[in-house]
N, C-alpha and C positions, 0 to 999 in steps of 0.2 A: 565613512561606511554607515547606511544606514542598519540601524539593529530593529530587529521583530523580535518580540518576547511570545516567545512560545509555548503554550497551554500545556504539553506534556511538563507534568510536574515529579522527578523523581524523590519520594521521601525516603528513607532508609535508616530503618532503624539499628540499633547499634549491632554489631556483629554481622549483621547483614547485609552481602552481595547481590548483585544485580547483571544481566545482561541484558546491552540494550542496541537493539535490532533495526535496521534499517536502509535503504537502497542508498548506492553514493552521492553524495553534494547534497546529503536532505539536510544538514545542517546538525546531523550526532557532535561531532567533535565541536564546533562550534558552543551548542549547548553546553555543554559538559563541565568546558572552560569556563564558563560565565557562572553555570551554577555551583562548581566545585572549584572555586579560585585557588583553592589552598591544596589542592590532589597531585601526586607525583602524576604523570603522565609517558606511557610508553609507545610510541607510535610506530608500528611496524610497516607502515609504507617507508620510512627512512630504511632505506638501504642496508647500511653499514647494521644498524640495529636490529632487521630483518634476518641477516646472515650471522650474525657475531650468536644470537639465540636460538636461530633453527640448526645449528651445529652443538651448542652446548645448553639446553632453555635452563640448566642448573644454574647459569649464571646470572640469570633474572632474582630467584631465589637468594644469592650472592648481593648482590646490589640493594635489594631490597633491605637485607635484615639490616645491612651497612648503614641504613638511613637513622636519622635522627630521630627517636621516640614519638617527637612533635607531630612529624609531618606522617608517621604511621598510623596516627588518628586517623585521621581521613583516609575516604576509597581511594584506593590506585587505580587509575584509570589503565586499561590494556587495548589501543585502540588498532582496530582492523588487527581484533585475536585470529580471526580463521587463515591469516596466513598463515601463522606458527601455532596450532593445534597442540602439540607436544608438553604445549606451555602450559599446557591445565593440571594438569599430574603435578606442576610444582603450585599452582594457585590452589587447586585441593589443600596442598600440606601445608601452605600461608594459613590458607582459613582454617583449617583443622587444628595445629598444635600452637599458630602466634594470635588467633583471632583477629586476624586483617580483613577487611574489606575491602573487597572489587568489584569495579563495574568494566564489564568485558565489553565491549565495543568492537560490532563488523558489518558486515553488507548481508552473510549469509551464513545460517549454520549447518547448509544442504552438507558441505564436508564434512564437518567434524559429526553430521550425525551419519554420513555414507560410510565415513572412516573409523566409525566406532572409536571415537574420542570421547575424551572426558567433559562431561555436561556438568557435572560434579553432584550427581546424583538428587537435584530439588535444592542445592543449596544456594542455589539463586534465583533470585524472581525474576519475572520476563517481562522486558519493555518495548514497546515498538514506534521508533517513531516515523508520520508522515510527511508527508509535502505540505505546505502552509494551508492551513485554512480560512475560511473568511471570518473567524471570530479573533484569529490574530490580523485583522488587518484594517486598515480605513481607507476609504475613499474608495470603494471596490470597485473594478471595470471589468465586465460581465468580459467583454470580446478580448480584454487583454490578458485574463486568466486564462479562457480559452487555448491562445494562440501560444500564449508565453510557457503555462503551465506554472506548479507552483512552487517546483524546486525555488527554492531562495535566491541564487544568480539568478537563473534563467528571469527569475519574477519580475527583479528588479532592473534590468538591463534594457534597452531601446529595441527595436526591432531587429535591426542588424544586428547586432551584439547580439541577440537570444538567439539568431537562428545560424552564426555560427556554431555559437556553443551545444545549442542542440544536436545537431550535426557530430559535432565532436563527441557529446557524451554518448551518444550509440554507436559511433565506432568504439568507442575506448571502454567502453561499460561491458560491450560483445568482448573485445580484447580480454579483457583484465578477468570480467568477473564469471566467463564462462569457459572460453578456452583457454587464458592461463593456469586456472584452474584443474583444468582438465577435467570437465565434467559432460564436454563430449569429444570425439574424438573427429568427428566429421565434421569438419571444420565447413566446407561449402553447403551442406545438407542443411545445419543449424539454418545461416546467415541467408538461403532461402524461407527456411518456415520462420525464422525472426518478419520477412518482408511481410507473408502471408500472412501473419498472424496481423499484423498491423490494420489489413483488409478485412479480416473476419472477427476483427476486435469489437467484442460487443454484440455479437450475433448467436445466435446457435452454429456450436460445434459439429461441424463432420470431420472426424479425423480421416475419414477416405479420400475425401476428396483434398484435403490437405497434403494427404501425404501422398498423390499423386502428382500434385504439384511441386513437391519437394525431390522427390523421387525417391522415397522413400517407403518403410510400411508402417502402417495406422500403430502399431506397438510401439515406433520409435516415434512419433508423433507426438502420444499420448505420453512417452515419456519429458520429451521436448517441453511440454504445456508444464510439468512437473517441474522440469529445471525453472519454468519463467518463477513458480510460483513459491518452491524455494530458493532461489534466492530475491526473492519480494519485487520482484518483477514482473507480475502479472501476481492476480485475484480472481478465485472460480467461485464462480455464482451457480449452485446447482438450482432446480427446476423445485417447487415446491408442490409436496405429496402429502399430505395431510392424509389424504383417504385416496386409497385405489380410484382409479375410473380410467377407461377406455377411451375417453373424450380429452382427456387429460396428456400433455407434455410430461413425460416423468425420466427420462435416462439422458438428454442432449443438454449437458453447461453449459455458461456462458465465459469467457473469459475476459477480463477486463484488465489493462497496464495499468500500472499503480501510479502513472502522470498523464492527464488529461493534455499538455502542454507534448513531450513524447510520444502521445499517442496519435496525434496531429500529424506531427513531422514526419514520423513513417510512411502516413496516410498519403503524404504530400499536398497536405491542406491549410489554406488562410483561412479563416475565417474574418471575412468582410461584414457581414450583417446579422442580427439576431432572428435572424428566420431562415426556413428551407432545412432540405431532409439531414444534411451534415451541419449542420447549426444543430438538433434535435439529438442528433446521438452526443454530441460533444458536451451540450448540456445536461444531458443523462449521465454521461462519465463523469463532470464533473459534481454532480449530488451524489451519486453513489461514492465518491473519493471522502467526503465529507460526513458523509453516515458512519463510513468506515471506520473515518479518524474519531468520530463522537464517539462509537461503540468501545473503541481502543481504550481516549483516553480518560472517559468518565467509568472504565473498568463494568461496563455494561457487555454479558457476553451473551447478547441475542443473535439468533437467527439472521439471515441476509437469504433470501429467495427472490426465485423469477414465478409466474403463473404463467402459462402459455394452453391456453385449448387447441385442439386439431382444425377445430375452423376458424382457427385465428384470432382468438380475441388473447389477449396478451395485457398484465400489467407485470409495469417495471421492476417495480421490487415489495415483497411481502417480506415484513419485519416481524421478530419474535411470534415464530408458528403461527402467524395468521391474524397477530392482534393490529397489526398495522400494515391497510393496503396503501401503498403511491404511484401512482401513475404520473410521471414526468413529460410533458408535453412543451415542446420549444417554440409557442405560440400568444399573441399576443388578444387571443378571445376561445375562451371555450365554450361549441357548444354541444347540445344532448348529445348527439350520435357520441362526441368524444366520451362520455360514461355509461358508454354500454360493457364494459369488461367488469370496470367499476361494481357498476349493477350487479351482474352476473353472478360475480364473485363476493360479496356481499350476501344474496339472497342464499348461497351454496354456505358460507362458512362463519356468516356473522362478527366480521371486524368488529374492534370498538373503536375505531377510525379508518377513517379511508379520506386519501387528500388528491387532488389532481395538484401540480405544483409548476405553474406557467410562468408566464411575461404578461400576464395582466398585474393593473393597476393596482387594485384593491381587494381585499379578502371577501370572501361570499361564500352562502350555502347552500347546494341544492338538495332534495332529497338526503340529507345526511353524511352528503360529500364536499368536504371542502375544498373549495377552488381558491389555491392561495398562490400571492405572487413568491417567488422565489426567496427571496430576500426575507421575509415576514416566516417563510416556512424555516429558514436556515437559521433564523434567530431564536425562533421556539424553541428549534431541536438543538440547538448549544445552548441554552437555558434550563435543558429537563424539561421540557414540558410536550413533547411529542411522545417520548417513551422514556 
């Protein structure tokens, strides 16, 4: 099996618990084990340990104190907690009266925050982890990120093998992590705006026309987009407002799947070559995955914007209120006309950067705009040195 050592680094200092956050097969449990070799471990997708706890969670409390001194040092791990919610009320009084340490582990905490469950009121810090990035990895392949996505199977597996499992993971991910959950009821309604969303992934939202297609109304829509996005299943991009103007996009999100590799599949898309108009969005999804994870896990909490004008001029993402504009272009030469939004937005708001971020060769500067290859831009900004 091959191992990727992963950038998220949890430290924790003594008495101190953790929850840590993330969509399935991203590789939390994995993690965990590797960085907490010596942690009791309670894994409530097992069955038997599923039901024996959600009937009496006191007997978690029971088993625990039963342990050996030694191994009470170290966090307990409680993995996929939001099955068994109930279970917090007794990890509260661990940490309260024995000073034990836990790291809570799950997909989602839309439940236990819809259920008014125990968070445990700040006495835990919040971690989230992503899909792989390219600063854990070598030999990178632009088209096989793309296609694969960067769930850890799916990354490493051949072509066949990734596009069964893809396959599999959006039935079973729908299954498990929405409807056995019970967080809608309309079981066909969802499983069509699940398709929809796939097509309007990346775009400006209309929930009208969404939910005419679902058959549904724009309220349960808009609730829907809510479910993707607690349980980390989609990322909303709202529109960036800095100053009123009438010229200006200010109320339509954007919504983006939190796997560029997933968000393909739905689409029902290969990606053969590094050019053309879906080559272009896929490599915008995947920089923006990457931003996301940088902001995550160098505990950077800036901004994420879209700019969009009424006559169209549009850049991709404006970071921290305006200090950094990017314009992501799936092309392998830029030229003027592609920095006119650039411009625009520049002359209105005064970045102290503005990048275009292509499939050219070599880094260059126009008027104050850097035109950087991909790769050159993605190393900066996991170095610190974009923001």
């Amino acid at each position: 099996m091959v191992f990727i050592k992963r950038i998220l680094d949890i430290r924790l200092p003594h008495n101190q618990s953790a929850f840590l956050w993330g969509p399935r097969k991203i590789g939390k449990t994995t993690y965990l084990k590797n960085h907490f070799p010596k942690s009791l471990i309670y894994d409530f997708l097992k069955t038997d340990l599923f039901i024996e706890i959600s009937k009496n969670p006191a007997v978690l409390r029971e088993r625990i104190l039963a342990k050996d001194k030694k191994v009470l040092k170290h966090p307990i791990i409680l993995d996929e907690v939001q099955k068994v919610p109930q279970v917090l009320d007794e990890v509260h009084w661990l940490i309260e009266n024995k000073g034990l340490q836990f790291i809570l582990c799950g997909s989602s905490a839309r439940k236990l925050r819809r259920g008014q469950f125990n968070l445990l009121g700040g006495r835990a810090w919040r971690y989230e982890m992503f899909p792989l990035v390219t600063a854990e990895l070598e030999n990178i392949n632009l088209l096989h990120i793309l296609n694969h996505g960067m769930l850890p199977v799916h990354y490493l597996q051949n072509d066949q093998e990734c596009k069964k499992s893809l396959k599999a993971y959006v039935v079973d991910y729908l299954k498990e992590e929405v409807f056995d959950e019970g967080l809608t009821r309309n079981i066909p309604a969802f499983s069509r705006f699940f398709e929809a969303f796939g097509y309007s992934h990346g775009e400006l939202t209309n929930y009208s026309n969404i939910a005419r297609d679902c058959g549904v109304d724009s309220k349960t829509v808009k609730e829907y987009y809510q479910i993707l996005v607690d349980t980390l299943l989609a990322v909303r991009i709202d529109p960036f407002k800095k100053r009123q103007s009438r010229s200006i996009i200010t109320k339509a999100p954007k919504y983006y799947l939190f796997d560029v590799g997933v968000a393909n599949y739905l689409r029902k898309l290969y990606i053969e070559e590094e050019k053309g108009q879906e080559f272009g969005r896929a490599f915008e999804h995947f920089l923006l995955m990457e931003i996301l994870a940088y902001r995550s896990y160098s505990d950077k909490d800036f901004e994420i914007n879209f700019w969009r004008t009424k006559t169209g001029l549009e850049i991709d993402l404006i970071l921290a209120g305006g200090e950094i504009a990017i314009e992501i272009k799936g092309v392998n030469c830029i030229y003027k006309g592609d920095l006119k939004a650039l411009a625009a937005f520049g002359k209105e708001y005064s970045p102290k950067r503005s990048f275009v971020v292509c499939n050219e060769k070599e880094k260059r500067l126009h008027d104050n705009i850097e035109i950087t290859p991909w790769n050159n831009f993605l190393q900066e900004l996991w170095a610190g040195n974009v923001l």
